[in-house]
C-alpha positions as CSV (number, residue, x, y, z in Angstrom):
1,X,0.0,0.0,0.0
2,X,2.9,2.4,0.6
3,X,4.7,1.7,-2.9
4,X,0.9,3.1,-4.5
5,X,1.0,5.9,-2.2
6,X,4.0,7.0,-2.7
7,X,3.7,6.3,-7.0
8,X,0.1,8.6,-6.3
9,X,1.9,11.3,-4.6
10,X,4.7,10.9,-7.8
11,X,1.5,11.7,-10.1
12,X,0.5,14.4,-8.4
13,X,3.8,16.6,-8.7
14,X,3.9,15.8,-12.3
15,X,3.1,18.8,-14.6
16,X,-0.1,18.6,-16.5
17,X,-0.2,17.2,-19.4
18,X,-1.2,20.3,-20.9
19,X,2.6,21.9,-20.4
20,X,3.9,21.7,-23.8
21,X,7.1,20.1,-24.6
22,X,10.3,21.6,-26.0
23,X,12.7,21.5,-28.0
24,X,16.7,21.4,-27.8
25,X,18.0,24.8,-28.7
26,X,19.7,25.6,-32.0
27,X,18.9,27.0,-35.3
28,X,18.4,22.8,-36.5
29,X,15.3,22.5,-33.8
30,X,11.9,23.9,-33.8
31,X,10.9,25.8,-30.7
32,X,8.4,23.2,-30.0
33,X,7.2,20.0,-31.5
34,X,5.0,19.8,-34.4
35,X,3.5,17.6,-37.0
36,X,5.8,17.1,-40.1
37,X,3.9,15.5,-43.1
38,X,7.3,15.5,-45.2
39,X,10.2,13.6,-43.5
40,X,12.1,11.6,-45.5
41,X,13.5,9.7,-43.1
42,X,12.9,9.4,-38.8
43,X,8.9,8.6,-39.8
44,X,8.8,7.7,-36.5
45,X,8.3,11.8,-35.1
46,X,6.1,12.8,-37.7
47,X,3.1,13.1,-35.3
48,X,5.4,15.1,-33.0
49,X,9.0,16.3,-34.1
50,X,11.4,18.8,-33.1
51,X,13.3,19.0,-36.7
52,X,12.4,20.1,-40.0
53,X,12.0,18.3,-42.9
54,X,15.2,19.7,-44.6
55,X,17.5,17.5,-41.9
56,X,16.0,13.9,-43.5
57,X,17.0,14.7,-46.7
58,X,20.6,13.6,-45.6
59,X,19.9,10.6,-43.9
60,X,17.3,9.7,-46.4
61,X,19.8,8.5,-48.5
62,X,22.1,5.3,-48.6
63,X,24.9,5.3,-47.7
64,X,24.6,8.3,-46.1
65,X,27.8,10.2,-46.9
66,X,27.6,13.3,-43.8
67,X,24.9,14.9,-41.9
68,X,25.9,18.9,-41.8
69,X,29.3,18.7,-41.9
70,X,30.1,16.1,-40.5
71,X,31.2,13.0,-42.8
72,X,30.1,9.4,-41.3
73,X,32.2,7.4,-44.1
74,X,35.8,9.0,-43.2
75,X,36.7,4.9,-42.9
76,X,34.6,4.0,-45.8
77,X,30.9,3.3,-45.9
78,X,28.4,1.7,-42.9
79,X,27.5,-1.5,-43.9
80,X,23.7,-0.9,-44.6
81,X,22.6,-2.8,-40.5
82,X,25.0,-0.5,-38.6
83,X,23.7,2.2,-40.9
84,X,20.6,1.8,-40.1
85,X,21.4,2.2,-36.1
86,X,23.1,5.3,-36.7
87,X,19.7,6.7,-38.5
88,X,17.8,5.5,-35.5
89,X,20.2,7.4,-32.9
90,X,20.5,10.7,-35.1
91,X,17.0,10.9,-35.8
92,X,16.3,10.5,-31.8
93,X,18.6,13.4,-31.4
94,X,17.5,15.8,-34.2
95,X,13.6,14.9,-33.9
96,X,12.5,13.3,-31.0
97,X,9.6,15.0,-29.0
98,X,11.3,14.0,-25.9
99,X,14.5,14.7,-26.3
100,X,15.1,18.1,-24.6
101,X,14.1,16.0,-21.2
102,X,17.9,15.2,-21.3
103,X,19.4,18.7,-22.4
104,X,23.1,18.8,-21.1
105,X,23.1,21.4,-18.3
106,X,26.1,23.4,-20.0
107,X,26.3,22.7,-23.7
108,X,23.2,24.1,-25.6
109,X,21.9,21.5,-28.4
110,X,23.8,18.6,-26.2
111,X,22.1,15.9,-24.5
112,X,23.5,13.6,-21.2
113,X,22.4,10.4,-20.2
114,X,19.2,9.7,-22.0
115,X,18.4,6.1,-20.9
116,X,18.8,3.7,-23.6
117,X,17.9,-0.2,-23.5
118,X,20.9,-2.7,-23.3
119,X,19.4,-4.7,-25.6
120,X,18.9,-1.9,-28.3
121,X,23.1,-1.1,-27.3
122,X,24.0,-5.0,-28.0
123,X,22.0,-5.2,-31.0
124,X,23.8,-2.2,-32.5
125,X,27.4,-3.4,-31.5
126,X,26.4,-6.3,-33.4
127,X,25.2,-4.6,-36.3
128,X,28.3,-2.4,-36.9
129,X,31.0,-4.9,-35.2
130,X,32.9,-5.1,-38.0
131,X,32.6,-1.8,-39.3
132,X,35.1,0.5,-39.4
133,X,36.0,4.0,-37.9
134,X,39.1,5.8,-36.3
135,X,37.5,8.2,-33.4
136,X,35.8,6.5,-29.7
137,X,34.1,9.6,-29.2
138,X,32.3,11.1,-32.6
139,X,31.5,14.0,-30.6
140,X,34.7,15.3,-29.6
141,X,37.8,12.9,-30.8
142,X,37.6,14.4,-34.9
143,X,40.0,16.7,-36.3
144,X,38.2,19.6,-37.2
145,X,38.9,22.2,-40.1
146,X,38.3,25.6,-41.2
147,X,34.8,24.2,-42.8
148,X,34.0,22.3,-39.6
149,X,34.5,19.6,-41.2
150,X,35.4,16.2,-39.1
151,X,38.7,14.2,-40.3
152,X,40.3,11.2,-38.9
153,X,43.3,11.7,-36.1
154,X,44.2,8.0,-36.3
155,X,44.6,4.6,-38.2
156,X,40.9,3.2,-38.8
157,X,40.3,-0.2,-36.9
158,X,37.0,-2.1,-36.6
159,X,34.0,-1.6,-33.9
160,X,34.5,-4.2,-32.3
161,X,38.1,-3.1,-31.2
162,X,37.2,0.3,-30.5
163,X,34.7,-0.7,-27.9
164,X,34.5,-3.9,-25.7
165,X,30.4,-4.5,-25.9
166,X,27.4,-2.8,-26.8
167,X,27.7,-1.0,-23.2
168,X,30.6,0.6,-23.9
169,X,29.8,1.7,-27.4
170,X,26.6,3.6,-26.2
171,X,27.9,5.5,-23.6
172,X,31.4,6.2,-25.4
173,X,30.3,7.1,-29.0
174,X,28.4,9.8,-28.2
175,X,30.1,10.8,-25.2
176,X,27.8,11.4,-22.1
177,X,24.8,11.4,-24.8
178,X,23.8,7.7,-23.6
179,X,23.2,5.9,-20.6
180,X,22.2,2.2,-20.7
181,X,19.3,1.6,-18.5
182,X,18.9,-1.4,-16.1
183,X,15.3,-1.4,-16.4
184,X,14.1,-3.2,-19.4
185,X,10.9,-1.2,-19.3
186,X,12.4,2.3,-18.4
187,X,14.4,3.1,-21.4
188,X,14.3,4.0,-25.3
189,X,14.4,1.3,-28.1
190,X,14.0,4.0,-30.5
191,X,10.7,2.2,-31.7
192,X,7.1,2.8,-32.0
193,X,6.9,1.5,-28.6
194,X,8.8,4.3,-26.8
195,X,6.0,6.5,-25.9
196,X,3.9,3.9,-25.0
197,X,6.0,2.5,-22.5
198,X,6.9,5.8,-20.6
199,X,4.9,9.2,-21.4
200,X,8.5,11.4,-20.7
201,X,6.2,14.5,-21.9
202,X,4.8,14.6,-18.3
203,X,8.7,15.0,-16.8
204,X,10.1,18.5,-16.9
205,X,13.6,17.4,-16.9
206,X,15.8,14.6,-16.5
207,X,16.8,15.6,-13.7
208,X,13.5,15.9,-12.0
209,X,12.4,12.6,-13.3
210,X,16.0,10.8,-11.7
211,X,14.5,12.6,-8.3
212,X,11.5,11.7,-8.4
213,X,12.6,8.1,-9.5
214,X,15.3,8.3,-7.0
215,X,12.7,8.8,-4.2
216,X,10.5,6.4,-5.3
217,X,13.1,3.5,-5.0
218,X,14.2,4.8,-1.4
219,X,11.0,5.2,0.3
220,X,10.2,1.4,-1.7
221,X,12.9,-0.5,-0.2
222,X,12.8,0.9,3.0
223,X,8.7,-1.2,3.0
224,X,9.1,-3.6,1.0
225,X,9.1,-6.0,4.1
226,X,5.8,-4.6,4.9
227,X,4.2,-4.3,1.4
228,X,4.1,-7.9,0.1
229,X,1.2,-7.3,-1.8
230,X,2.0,-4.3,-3.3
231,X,5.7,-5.3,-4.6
232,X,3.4,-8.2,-6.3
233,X,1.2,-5.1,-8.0
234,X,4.0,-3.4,-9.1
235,X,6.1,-6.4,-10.9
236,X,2.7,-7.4,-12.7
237,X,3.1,-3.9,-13.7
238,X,6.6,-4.1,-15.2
239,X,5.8,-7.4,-16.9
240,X,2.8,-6.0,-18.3
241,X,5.5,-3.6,-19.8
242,X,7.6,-6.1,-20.7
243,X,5.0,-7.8,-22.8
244,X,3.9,-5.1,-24.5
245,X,7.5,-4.8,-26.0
246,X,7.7,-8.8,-26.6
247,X,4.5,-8.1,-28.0
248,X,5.8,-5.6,-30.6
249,X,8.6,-8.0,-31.7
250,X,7.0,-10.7,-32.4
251,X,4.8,-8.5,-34.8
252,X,6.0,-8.9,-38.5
253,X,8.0,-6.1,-40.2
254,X,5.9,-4.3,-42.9
């Protein structure tokens, strides 16, 4: 009874729903999310995105050669699988509805520690293992020139020597952009299934939601010897969750 209680009292300092969500700042991002009807690529925000159709028109094609000016084939071409991870994680970043929930606190258009599912960070080390690049961090570790253009420092060696596991390529490649989540049913999959899973618009911050979450597991531990019942509740609840994605899978690809 006191794991509800204290989830109820969660609800109740929530924002309403009617608080509109931002955007990241920079000249890329809207100020606010709207409907695009003419994204070429990252379908997945059309109902609700924080970019403009112009962005797509780069990843829409394949191989993608660079996104602004930075180059993603300075050690040849993605192979088409890690490709399409890398289109996933850029269009989360330049069009997700959610995304300014994780603003960095000191770096305007940068993000920190957006929770991200270990199995979508295994499935993409697997995808681009034995692709091919020269930097650990594609934030920060490029050579930059007078046109801002990125260019290799070092020798190019495969993925899977740059980075051990799929853990340590999400939370190195795009610096602090990434967290992996522990929770299987508290993270992003970059899927149709995100916003079902957690509604993110109804958190202010990231920071504010790790408080509130934060609390939450305290004040649970401390009585789960003396809330039996309600432990029971809330794992039905996170199965529940985790069916919904199992669910998902097992639907076939159009």
């Amino acid at each position: 009874m006191l794991r509800f209680s204290v989830l109820l009292f969660l609800v109740v300092l929530m924002p309403s729903t009617g608080k509109r969500q931002r955007c990241l700042r920079g000249a890329d991002y809207k100020l606010r999310p709207t409907k695009e009807n003419y994204l070429r690529e990252c379908t997945l925000y059309a109902e609700s995105a924080c970019c403009y159709a112009d962005i797509t028109e780069e990843l829409a094609n394949s191989p993608v050669v660079k996104v602004r000016t930075t180059f993603w084939n300075r050690c040849g071409n993605l192979s088409p699988a890690c490709e399409t991870y890398m289109k996933k994680i850029e269009c989360f970043y330049r069009c997700s509805p959610y995304i300014a929930h994780w603003a960095h606190p000191k770096q305007a258009a940068a993000i920190s520690s957006v929770p991200i599912c270990q199995r979508f960070c295994d499935n993409w080390y697997e995808a681009c293992k034995s692709d091919l690049t020269c930097v650990s961090n594609w934030l920060t570790d490029w050579e930059i020139d007078d046109k801002r253009e990125n260019h290799c420092k070092n020798d190019c060696i495969p993925i899977s020597e740059m980075y051990v596991n799929g853990t340590d390529m999400c939370e190195k490649m795009w610096g602090d952009s990434l967290k992996v989540s522990r929770s299987p049913s508290l993270c992003f999959e970059m899927n149709e299934m995100d916003p079902k899973v957690f509604p993110w618009d109804r958190y202010p911050s990231s920071s504010s939601f790790s408080r509130s979450r934060s609390k939450y597991i305290r004040r649970s531990s401390s009585s789960s010897s003396s809330s039996s019942s309600s432990s029971s509740s809330s794992s039905d609840k996170d199965e529940r969750l985790r069916s919904l994605r199992k669910q998902r899978r097992r639907e076939p690809e159009e």
